[in-house]
N, C-alpha and C positions, 0 to 999 in steps of 0.2 A: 402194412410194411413190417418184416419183421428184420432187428438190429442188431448184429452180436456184438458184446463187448469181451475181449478176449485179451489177454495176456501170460503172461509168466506168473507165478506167483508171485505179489508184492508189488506190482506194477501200479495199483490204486486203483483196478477196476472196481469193487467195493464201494470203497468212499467215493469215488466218485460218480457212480450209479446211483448212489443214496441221496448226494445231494441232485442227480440231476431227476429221480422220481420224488424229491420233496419240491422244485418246480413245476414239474409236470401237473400235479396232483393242486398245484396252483391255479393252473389254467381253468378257466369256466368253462371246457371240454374237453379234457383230457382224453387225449388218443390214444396212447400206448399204457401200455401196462411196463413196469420195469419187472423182471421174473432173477432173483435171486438162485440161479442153477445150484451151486453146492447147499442153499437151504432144503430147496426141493430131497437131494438125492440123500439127502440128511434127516428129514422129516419121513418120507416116503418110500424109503430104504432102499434105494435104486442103485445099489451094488453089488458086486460081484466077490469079493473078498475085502480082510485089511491086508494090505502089506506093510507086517512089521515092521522092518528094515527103512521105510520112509516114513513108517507113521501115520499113514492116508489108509483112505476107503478108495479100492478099483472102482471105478463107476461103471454102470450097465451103462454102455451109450444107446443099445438099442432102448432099454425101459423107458429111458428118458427122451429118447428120440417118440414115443409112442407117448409119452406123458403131456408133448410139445404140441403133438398132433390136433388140430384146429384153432388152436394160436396163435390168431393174428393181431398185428399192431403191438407188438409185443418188442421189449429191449432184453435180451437178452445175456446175462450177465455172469461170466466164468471161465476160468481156464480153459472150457472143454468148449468153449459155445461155438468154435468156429467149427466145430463139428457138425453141427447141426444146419439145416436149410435157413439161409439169411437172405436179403435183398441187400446188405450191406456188412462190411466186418470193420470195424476199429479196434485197430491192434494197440492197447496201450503198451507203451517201453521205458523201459527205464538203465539210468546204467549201471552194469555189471555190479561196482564197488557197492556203490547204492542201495541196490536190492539187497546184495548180501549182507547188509548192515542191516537194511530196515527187516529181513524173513528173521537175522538173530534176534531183532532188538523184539519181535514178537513170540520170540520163543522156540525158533523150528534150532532141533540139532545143525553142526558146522556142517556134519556133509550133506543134508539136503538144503541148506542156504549157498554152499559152495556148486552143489548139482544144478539150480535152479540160475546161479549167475551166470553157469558155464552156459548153460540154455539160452539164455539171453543173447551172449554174447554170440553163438551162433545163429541167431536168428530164429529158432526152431518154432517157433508158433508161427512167427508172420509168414516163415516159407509153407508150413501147412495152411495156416491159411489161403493162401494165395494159389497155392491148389487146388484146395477146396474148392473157390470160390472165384478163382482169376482176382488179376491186379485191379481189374478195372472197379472190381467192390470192395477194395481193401485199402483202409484210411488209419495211416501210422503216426501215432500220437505220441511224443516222449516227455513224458512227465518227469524226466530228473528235475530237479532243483523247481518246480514247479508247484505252486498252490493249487491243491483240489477243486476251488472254484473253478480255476483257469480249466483244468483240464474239462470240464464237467461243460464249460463252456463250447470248448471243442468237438465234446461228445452233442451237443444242441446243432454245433452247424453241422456236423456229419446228419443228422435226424434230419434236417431241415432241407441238405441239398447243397448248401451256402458252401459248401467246401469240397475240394479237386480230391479223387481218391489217388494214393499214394501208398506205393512200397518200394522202401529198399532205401528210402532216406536218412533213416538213421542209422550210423551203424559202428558197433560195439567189438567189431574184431582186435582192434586196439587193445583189447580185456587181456590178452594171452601173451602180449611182449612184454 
């Protein structure tokens, strides 16, 4: 099975992969692999330019899409992940204000914390996801105000099955009035 975790930047797909591959890694047979996408394309140089202006590395999605290749059982973990072939997507979300507090309080300049809330609040991941991948694999998780445990928890029933997939339940247009 393989699982994308995917959001906006800031969403706590990160942390919350982290703690749910220090679970996994618990289990007396560990199935999945959790895979760290922006480590990879970081480590392994799988881009295409910087763009200065945001301050990020363009990712090669093909590189990476070929890097992916015979990778199963695998969690997949990254802004970009719902680009890739999944049997499942969980969109982490967050809200607007939120994000843009938490991308400053980590450092990113005001206008790609402002770029990335407007993102949000448009939906723009989960509608590519859900493209990508149809509704029917796409399980939308909001972690405002919410402890990493919890969320990471969510991220286990999504794995497990134990949970209805879902899009278009949360939502963040409210950001722009």
């Amino acid at each position: 099975m393989r699982v994308a975790v995917t959001g906006t930047p800031g969403t706590g797909k990160t942390t919350a992969t982290t703690i749910l591959e220090a679970r996994l890694e618990t289990e007396s047979e560990p199935n999945l692999e959790v895979v760290h996408l922006n480590d990879v394309l970081e480590r392994e140089g799988l881009y295409t330019e910087i763009d200065a202006e945001r301050e990020s590395k363009v990712a090669d999605l093909e590189a990476l899409s070929v890097w992916l290749e015979g990778r199963e059982d695998v969690v997949i973990e990254s802004h970009l992940a719902h680009h890739f072939e999944a049997d499942r997507v969980a969109v982490l979300r967050c809200r607007p204000d939120d994000l843009e507090e938490r991308l400053r309080d980590r450092g990113e300049n005001e206008g790609k914390a402002t770029e990335n809330a407007e993102s949000e609040a448009l939906d723009v991941i989960l509608s590519e996801a859900a493209e990508e991948h149809g509704l029917e694999s796409v399980y939308e998780i909001d972690t405002t105000d919410r402890d990493p445990e919890a969320v990471a928890d969510d991220l286990e029933s999504v794995l497990a099955g134990e949970r209805e997939p879902s899009a278009g339940d949360v939502d963040f247009v409210g950001y722009f009035a």
